[in-house]
C-alpha positions in Angstrom: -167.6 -19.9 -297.5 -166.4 -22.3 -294.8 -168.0 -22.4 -291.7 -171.0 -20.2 -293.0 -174.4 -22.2 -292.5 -175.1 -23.9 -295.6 -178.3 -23.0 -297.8 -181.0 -24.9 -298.7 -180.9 -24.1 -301.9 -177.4 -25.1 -302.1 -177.8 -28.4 -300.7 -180.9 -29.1 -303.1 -178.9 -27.8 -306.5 -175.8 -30.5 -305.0 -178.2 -33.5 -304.8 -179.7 -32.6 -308.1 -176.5 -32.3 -310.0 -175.3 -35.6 -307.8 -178.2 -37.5 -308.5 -178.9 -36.6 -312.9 -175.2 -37.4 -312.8 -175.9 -41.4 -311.6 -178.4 -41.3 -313.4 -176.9 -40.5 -316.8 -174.1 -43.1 -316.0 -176.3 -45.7 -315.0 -175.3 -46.5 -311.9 -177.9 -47.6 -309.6 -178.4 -46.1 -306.8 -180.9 -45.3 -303.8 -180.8 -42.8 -301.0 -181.6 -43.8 -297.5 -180.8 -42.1 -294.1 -182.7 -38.9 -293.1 -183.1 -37.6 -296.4 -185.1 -40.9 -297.5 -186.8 -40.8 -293.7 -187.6 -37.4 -294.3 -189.9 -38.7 -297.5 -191.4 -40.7 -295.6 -192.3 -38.3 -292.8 -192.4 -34.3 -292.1 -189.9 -32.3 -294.9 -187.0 -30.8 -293.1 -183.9 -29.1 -294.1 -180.8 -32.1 -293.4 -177.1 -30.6 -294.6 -176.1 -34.3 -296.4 -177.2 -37.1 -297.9 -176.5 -40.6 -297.8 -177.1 -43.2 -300.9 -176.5 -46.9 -301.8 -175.0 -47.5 -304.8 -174.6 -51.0 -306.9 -171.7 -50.8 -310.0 -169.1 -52.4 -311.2 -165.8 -50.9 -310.6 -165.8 -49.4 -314.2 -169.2 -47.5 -313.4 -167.7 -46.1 -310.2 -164.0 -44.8 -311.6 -166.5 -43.1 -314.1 -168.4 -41.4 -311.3 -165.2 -40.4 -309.5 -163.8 -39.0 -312.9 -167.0 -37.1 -313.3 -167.5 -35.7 -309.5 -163.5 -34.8 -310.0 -164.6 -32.7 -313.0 -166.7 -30.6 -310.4 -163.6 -29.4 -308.8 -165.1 -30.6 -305.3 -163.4 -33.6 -303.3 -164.2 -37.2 -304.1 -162.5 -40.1 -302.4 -160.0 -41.4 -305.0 -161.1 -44.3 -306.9 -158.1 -46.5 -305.6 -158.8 -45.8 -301.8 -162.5 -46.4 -302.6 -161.1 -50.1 -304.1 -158.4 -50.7 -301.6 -159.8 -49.5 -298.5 -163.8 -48.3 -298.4 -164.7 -51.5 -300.5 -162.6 -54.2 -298.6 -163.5 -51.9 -295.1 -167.8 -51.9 -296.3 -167.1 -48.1 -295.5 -168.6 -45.1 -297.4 -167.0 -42.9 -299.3 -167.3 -39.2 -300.4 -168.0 -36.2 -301.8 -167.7 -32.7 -300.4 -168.0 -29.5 -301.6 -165.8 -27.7 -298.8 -166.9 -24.1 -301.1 -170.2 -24.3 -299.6 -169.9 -27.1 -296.9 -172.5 -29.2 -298.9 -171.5 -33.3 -298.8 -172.7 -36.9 -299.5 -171.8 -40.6 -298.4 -172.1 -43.5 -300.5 -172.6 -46.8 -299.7 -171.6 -50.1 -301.7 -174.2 -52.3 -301.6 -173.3 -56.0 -301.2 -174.8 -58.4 -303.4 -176.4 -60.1 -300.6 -178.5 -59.8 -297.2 -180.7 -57.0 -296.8 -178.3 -54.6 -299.0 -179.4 -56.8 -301.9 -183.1 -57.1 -300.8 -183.1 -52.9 -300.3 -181.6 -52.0 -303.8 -184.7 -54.7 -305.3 -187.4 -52.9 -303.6 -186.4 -49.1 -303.8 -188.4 -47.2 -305.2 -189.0 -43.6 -307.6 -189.8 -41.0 -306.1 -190.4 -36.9 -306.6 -188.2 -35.5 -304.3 -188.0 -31.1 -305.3 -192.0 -30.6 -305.8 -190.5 -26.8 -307.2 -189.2 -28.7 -310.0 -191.0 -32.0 -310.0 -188.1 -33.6 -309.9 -188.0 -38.0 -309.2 -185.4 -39.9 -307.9 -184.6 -43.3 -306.5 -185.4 -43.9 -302.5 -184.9 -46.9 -300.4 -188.3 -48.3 -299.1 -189.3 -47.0 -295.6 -189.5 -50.4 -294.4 -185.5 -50.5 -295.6 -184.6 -46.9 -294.6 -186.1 -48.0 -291.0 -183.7 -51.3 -290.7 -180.9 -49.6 -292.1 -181.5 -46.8 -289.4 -181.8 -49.2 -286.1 -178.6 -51.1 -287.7 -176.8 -47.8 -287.2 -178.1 -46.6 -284.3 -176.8 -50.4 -282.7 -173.4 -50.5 -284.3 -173.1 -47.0 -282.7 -174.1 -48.0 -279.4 -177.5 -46.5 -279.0 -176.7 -43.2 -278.6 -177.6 -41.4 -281.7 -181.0 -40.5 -280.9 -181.7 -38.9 -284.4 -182.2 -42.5 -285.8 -184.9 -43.4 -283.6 -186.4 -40.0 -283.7 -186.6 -40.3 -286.9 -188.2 -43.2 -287.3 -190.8 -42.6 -284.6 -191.8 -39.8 -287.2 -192.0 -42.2 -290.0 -194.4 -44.2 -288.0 -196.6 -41.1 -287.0 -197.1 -40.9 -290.7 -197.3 -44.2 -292.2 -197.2 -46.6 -289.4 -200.7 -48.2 -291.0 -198.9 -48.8 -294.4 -195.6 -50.2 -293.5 -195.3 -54.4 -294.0 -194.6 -55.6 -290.7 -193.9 -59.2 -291.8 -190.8 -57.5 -294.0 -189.7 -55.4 -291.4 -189.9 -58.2 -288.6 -188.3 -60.9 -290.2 -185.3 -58.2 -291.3 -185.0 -56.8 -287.5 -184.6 -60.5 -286.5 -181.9 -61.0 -289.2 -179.9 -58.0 -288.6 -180.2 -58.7 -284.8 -182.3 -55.4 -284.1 -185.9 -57.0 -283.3 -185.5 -56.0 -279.7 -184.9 -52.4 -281.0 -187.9 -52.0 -283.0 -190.0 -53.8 -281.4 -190.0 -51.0 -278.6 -190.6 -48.8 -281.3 -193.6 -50.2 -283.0 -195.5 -50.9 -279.1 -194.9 -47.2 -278.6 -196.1 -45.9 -281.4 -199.1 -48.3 -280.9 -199.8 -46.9 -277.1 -203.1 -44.5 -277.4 
């Protein structure tokens, strides 16, 4: 019900059904946002999940038509042309039964959206089922993280908590040439720079 807190198990059979569903229509597709960090770090329980997606308008009226099928909320495929595409804003999906929901982002063609969807990667995300799907690389998931926490004016501290934990865990492996010459692009060098000479303090 509304308003109840919403189960794990719940949340887990969503993005199952959410994800075998782009995959069957071929859209491509890679999550990011705590769900991706989380990979990347300590496994927690997080109540959405965020994804990139790259498809032709076709592809994306046949996901709408199929999430509609569901009988849970999708934004309709002419707001998601006339105003979330135009806008670069996400749209969604939202079970309001059990509460669970998901944003999707359009990737542009171009910048680090285009450089992201080229380097995600497969990954098993349920070990109870052994279950893979497609994750943005943590260098990506990290950009994409101090972009937001920026464009929302430095408050959201979840973004560079999150982040700190990805470096507790694979600081050594990340590629800091990527990930610098990104930060610079997007304007958000200053950001993680703080973040890398903290992580690096004994």
């Amino acid at each position: 019900m509304i308003g109840n807190p919403i189960s794990p198990d719940d949340q887990r059979a969503f993005n199952l059904r959410l994800f075998t569903t782009l995959e069957s229509l071929g859209v491509t597709y890679a999550i990011g946002g705590s769900v991706a960090a989380m990979m990347y770090s300590e496994p927690r329980f997080t109540i959405d999940v965020d994804l990139m997606v790259s498809a032709p308008l076709q592809q994306l009226n046949q996901l709408v038509r199929e999430v509609e099928s569901w009988q849970v909320y999708i934004t309709p495929f002419e707001a998601i042309v006339e105003t979330n595409l135009p806008g670069g804003m996400p749209f969604n999906i939202i079970d309001g039964t059990i509460g669970t929901k998901a944003d999707l982002y359009i990737a542009q063609n171009s910048g680090l959206d285009a450089s992201a969807m080229a380097r995600r990667r497969k990954l098993v995300w349920d070990r109870e089922t052994g279950t893979a799907a497609w994750f943005l690389s943590p260098e990506d998931v990290i950009l994409y993280k101090l972009s937001y926490y920026r464009q929302g004016g430095e408050v959201a501290q979840k973004h560079p908590t999150d982040i700190a934990r990805m470096l507790d865990m694979i600081g050594s492996q990340l590629d800091l040439t990527y990930l610098s010459q990104w930060a610079t692009a997007i304007g958000v060098a200053d950001l993680w720079q703080a973040l890398w000479d903290e992580f690096q303090k004994p």
